[in-house]
C-alpha positions, 0 to 999 in steps of 0.5 A: 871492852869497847864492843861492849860499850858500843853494843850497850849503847845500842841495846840503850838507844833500841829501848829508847825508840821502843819506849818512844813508840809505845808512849806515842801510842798510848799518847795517840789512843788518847788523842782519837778517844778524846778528838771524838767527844769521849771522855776518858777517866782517870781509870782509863787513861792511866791504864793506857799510858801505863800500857807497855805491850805495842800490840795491845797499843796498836789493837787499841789505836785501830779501835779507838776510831770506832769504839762506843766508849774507852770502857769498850776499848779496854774490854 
């Protein structure tokens, strides 16, 4: 029983760090998009912040610097 109590919490606490990660991303994509004078609609940012695959985050991250507009990003 306690095995299964420590491997529970491991299997918690790793979902924690994975969800903290895409949350960070999300957050980060936001950050660029607006750091560089784009406005981003309420459209856009809920699809970013509702955004749970990590590699799509991190495409997104990658392009935010370069994109011509959070419509260009999400395309």
């Amino acid at each position: 029983m306690t095995a299964n109590l420590f491997r529970y919490a491991s299997e918690a606490r790793a979902r924690g760090v994975r969800d903290g990660r895409v949350e960070g991303q999300a957050e980060g994509v936001l950050l660029v998009l607006e750091g560089r004078g784009l406005t981003v609609s309420s459209d856009a940012c809920e699809r970013i912040l509702e955004c749970t695959d990590p590699e799509r985050l991190r495409d997104w991250l990658t392009r935010a610097g370069t994109v011509g507009s959070p419509d260009e990003l999400l395309q």
